[in-house]
FILUMVEX-275078 format. One record per residue: residue in one letter; x negated, y, z of N, C-alpha, C in turn. Coordinates in pm, whole numbers, padded with zeros to 5 digits, always signed. Layout:
BEGIN
aXYZXYZXYZ ...
# end
This chain:
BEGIN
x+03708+01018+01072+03611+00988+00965+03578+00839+00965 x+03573+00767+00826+03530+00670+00818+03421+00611+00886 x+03385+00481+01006+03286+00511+01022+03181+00459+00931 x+03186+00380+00829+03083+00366+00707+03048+00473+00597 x+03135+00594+00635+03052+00728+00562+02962+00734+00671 x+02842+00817+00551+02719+00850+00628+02758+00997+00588 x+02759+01081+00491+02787+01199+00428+02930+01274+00404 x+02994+01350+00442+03101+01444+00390+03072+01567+00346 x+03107+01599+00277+03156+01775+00234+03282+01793+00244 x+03347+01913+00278+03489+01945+00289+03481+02033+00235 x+03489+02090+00112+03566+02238+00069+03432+02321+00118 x+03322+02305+00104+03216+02357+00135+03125+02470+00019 x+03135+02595+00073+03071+02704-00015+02951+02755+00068 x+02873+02813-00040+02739+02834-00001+02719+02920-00072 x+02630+03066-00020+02590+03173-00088+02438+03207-00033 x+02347+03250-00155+02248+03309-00074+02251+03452-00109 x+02264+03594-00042+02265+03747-00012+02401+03749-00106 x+02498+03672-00070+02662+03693-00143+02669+03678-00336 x+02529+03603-00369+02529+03503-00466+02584+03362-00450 x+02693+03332-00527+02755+03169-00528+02653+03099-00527 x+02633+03014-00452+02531+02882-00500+02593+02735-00517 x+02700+02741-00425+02798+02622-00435+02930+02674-00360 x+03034+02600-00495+03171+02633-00440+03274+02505-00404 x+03321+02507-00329+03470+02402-00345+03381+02267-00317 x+03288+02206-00281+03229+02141-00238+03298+01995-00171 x+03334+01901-00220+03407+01821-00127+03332+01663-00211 x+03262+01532-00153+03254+01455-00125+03221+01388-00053 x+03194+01266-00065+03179+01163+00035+03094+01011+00007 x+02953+01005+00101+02859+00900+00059+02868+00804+00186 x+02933+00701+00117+02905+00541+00188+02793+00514+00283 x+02764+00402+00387+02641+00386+00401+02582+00273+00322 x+02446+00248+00329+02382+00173+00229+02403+00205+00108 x+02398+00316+00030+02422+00392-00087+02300+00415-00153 x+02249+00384-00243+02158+00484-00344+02195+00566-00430 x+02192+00704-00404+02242+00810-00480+02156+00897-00569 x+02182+00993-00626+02100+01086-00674+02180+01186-00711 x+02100+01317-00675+02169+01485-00707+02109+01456-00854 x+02179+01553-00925+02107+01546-01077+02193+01701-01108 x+02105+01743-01160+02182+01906-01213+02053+01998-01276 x+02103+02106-01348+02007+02214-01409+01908+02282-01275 x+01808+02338-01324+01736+02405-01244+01854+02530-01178 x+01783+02557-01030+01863+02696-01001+02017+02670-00970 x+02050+02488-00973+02200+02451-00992+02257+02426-00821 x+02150+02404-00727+02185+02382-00609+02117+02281-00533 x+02070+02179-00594+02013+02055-00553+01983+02061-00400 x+01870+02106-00421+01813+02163-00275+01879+02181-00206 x+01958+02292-00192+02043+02330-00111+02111+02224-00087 x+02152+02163-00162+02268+02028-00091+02219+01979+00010 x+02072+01957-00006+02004+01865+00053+01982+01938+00230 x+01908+02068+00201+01903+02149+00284+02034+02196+00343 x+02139+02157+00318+02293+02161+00381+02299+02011+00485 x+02245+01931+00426+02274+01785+00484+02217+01837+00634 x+02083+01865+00608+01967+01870+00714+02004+01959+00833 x+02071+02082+00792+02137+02168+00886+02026+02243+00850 x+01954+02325+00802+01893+02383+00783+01949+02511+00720 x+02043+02500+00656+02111+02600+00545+02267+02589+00655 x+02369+02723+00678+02518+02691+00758+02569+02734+00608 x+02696+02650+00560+02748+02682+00445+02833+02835+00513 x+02893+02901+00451+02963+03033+00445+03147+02997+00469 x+03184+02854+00452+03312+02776+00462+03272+02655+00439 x+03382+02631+00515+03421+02438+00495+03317+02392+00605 x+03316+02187+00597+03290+02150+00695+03146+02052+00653 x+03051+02010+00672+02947+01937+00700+02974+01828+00792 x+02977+01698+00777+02993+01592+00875+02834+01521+00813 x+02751+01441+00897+02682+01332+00883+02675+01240+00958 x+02692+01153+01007+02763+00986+01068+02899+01103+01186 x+02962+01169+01079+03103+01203+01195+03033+01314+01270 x+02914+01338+01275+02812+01494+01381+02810+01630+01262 x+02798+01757+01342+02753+01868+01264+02605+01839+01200 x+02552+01846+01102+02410+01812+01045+02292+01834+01174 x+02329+01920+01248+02207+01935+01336+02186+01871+01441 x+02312+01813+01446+02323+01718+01585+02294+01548+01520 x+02278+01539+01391+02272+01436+01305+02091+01410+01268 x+02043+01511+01280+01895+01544+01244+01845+01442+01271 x+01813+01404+01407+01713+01240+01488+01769+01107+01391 x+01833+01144+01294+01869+00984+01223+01837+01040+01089 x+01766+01151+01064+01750+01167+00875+01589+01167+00863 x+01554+01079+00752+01434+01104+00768+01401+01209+00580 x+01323+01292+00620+01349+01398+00488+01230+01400+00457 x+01190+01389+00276+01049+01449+00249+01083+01562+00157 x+01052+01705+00152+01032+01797+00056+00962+01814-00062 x+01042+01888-00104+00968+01890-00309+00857+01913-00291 x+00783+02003-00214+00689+02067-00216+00626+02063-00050 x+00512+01978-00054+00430+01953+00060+00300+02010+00028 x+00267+02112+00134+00178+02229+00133+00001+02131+00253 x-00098+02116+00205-00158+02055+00298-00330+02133+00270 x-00414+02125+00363-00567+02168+00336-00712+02024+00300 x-00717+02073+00209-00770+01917+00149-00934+01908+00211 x-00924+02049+00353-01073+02031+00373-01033+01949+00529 x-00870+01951+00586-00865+01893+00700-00875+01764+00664 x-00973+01695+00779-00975+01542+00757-00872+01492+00858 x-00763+01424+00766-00642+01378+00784-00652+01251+00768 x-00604+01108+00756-00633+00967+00715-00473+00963+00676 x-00463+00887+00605-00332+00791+00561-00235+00732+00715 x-00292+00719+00791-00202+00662+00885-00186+00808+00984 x-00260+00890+00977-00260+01000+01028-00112+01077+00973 x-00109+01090+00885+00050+01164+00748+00149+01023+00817 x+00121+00911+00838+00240+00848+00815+00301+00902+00981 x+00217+00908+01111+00260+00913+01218+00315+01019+01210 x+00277+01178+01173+00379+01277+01158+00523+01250+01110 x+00570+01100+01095+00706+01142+01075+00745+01061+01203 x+00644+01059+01324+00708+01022+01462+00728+01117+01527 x+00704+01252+01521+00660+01374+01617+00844+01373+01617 x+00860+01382+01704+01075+01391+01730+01126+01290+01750 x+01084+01217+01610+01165+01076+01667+01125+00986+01779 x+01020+00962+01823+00983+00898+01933+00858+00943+02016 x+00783+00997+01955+00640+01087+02035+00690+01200+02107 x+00635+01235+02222+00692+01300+02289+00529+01377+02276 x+00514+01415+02406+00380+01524+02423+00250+01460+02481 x+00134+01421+02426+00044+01323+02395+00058+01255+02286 x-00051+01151+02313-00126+01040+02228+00033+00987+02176 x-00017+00945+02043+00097+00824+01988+00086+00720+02099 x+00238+00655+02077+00239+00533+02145+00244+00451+02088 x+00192+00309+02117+00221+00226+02023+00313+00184+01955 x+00442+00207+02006+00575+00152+01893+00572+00274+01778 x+00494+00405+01843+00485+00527+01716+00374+00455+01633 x+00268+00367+01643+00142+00301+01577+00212+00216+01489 x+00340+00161+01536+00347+00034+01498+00505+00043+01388 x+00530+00146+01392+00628+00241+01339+00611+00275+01202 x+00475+00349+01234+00382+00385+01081+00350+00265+01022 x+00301+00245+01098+00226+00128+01014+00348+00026+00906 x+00439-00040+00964+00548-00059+00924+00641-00020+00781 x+00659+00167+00793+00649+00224+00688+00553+00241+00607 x+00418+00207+00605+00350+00208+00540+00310+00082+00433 x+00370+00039+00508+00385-00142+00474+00487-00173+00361 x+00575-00093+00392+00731-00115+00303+00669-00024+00170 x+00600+00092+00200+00580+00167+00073+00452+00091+00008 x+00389+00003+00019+00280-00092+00005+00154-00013-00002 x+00127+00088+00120+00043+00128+00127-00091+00135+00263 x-00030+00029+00353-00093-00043+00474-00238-00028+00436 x-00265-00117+00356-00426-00118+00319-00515-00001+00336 x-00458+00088+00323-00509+00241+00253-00482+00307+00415 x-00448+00248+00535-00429+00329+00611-00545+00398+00703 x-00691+00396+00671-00762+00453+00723-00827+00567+00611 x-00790+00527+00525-00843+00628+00404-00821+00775+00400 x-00864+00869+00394-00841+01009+00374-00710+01081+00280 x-00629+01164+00318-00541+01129+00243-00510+01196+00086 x-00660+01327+00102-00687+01385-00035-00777+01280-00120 x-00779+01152-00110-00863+01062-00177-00770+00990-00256 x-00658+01032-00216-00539+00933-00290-00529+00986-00434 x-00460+00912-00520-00415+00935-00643-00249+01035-00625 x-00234+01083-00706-00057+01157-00708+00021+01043-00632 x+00073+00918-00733+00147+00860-00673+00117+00800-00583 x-00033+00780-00497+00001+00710-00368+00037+00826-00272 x+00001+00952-00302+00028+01047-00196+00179+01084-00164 x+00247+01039-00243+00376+01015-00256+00443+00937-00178 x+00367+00814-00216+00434+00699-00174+00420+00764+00019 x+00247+00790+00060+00260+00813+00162+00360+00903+00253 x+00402+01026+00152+00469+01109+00237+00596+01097+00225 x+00684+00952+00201+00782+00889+00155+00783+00782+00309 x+00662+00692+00353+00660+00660+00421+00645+00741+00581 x+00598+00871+00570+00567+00960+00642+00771+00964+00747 x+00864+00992+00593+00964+01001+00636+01084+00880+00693 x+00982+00761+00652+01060+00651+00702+01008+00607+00813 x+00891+00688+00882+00797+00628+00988+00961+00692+01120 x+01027+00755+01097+01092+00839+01229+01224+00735+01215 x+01217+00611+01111+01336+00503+01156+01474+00568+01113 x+01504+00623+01015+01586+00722+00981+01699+00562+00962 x+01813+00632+00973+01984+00599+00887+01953+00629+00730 x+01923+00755+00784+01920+00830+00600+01825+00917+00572 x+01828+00838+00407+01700+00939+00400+01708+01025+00276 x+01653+01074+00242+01694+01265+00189+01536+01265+00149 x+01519+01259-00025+01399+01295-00090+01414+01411-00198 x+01335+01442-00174+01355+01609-00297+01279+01557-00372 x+01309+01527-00481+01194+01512-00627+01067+01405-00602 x+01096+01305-00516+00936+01238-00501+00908+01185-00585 x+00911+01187-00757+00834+01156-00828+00758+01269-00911 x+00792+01388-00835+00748+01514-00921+00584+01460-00967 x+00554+01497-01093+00388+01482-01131+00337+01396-01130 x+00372+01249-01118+00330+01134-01097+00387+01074-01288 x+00327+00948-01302+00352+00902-01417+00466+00803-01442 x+00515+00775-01567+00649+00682-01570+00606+00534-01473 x+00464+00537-01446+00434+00386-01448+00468+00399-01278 x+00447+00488-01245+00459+00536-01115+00541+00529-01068 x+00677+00639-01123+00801+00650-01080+00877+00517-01087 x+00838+00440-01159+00917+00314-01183+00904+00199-01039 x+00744+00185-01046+00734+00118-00876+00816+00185-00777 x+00819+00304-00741+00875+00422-00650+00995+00401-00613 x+01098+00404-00709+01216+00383-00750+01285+00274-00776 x+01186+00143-00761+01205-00011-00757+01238-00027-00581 x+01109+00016-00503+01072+00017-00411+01205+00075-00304 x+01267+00204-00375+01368+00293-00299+01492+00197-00316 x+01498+00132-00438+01604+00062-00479+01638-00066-00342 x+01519-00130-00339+01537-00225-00246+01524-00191-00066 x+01516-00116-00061+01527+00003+00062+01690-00019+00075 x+01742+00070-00033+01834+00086+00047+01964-00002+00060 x+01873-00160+00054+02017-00252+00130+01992-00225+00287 x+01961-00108+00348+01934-00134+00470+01938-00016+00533 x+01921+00139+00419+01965+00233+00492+02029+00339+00347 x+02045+00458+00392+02130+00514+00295+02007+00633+00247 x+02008+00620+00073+01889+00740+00016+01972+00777-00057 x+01923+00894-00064+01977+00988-00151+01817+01094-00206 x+01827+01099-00343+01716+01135-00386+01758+01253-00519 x+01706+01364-00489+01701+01494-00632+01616+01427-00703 x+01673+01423-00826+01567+01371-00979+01612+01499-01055 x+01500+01462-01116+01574+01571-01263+01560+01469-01404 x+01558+01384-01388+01528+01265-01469+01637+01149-01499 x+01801+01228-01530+01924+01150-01524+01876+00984-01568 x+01823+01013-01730+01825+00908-01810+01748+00777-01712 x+01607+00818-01643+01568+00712-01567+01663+00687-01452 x+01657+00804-01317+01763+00708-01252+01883+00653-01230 x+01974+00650-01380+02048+00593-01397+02090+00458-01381 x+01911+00396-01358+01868+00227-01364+01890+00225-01265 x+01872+00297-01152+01893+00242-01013+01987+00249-00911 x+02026+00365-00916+02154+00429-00829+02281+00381-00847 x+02344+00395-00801+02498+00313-00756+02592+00457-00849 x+02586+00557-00787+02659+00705-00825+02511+00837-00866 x+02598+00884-00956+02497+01040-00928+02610+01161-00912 x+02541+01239-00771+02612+01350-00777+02615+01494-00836 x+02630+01585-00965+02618+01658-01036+02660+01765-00950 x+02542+01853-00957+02532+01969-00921+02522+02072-01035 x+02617+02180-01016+02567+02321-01088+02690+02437-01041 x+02660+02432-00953+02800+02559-00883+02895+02437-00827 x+02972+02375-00873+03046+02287-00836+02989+02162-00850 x+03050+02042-00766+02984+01932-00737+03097+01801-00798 x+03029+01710-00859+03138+01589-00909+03027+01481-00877 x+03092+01365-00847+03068+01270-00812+03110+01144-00941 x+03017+01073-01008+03020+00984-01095+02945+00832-01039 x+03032+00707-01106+02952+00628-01111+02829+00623-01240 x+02761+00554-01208+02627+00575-01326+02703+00532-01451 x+02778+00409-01453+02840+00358-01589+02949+00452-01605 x+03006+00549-01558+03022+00693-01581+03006+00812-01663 x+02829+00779-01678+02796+00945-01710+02790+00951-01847 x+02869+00993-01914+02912+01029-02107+02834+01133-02147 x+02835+01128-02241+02769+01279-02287+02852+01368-02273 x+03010+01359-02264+03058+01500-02228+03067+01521-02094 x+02997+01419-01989+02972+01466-01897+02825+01556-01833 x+02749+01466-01911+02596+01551-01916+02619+01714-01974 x+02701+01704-02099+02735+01865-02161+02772+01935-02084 x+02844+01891-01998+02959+02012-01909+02832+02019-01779 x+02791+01946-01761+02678+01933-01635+02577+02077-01694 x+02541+02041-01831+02377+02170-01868+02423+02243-01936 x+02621+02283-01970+02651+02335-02032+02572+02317-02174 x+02524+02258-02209+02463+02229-02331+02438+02116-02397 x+02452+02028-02527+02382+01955-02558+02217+01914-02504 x+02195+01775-02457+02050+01776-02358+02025+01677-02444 x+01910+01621-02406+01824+01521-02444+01772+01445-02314 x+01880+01300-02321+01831+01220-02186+01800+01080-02218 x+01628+01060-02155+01564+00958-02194+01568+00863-02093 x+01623+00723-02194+01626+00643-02106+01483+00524-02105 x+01387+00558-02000+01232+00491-02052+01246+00367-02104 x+01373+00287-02109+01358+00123-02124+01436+00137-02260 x+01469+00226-02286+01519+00186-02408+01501+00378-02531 x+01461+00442-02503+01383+00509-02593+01485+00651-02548 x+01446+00697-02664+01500+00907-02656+01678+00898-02705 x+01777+00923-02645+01909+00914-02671+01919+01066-02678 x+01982+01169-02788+02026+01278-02793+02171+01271-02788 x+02224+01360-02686+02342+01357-02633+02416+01486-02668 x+02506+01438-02715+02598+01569-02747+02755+01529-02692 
# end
């Protein structure tokens, strides 16, 4: 294996209770890459993602991440999920969320240590949210809670990092810092991010990888409308925010 791939698929299928979810599965992500899954609901996304992580064993084929099985690859991914479940009566602080993404990577059993203090803090810094690090973290707005649990996953010093939807519910004005921010990230490590929002991150990403049963790999100056068609099986509507509503057929 190359050693500047960070990502392979080989011929990789995936079923959940002997439902297809992904078939024939085969590419391959560079390091220092900004990518994005892009596909219909119900198309796989997740799962890709949750394949990377080792979390999901495909049913065939092979999983490599830096050349390791995904699980032996884990201590170098740093991952945030679509959906972060929290109690808005625990008093938590902002630097409190960012150190949870030291628990593995460097905290062992006790107190943080300081390179785990200084870790967070760091990521918190890059997501420009330092200031805010004593603050509560249900006091935040959508997108800073974002931003935080974005930094949460860069606090563990990842190779790669693996975001499910982190602009879900947040505003264009939002996603745009977010996605500026990820952009300049990754001259330094490798992201890969689920959107469902082709038309925007088209501005930023290098490739997008299309998910819906089968997987293709495009550059962004790539994606045609008869590639979006065959992607939603349908005529879509993909907006590009800088330049208005494009209907694609």
């Amino acid at each position: 294996m190359n050693s500047q791939t960070v990502i392979k698929f080989n011929d990789v299928d995936f079923s959940y209770n002997g439902a297809p979810v992904l078939e024939g599965v085969r590419f391959a992500v560079p390091a220092r890459t900004f990518i994005s899954i892009v596909g219909p609901n119900a198309g796989g996304k997740t799962t890709l993602l949750k394949l990377m992580l080792g979390l999901l064993k495909p049913d065939r084929g092979r999983i490599e991440i830096f050349g390791l099985p995904p699980v032996k690859a884990r201590p170098r991914i740093g991952y945030m999920p679509q959906h972060v479940q929290f109690d808005s009566r625990f008093p938590v602080s902002v630097l409190d969320v960012a150190l949870m993404g030291r628990l593995g990577a460097g905290a062992g059993i006790g107190p943080y240590r300081k390179a785990d203090r200084e870790a967070a803090l760091e990521a918190l810094r890059r997501l420009e949210m330092e200031a805010f690090r004593r603050r509560p973290f249900t006091d935040l707005s959508g997108g800073q809670r974002q931003r935080v649990l974005i930094a949460r996953a860069l606090a563990a010093e990842p190779e790669l990092l693996l975001l499910d939807e982190p602009t879900a519910n947040v505003d264009m004005a939002v996603e745009t810092e977010l996605f500026e921010l990820l952009h300049a990230m990754s001259a330094d490590i490798t992201i890969v991010v689920v959107s469902h929002d082709l038309g925007f991150v088209s501005q930023y990403v290098e490739s997008v990888i299309c998910v819906n049963r089968r997987v293709m790999v495009h550059p962004t100056a790539a994606v045609t409308g008869e590639v979006i068609s065959a992607l939603y099986g349908a005529d879509v509507r993909m907006v590009n925010h800088r330049h208005g509503l494009q209907i694609v057929k």
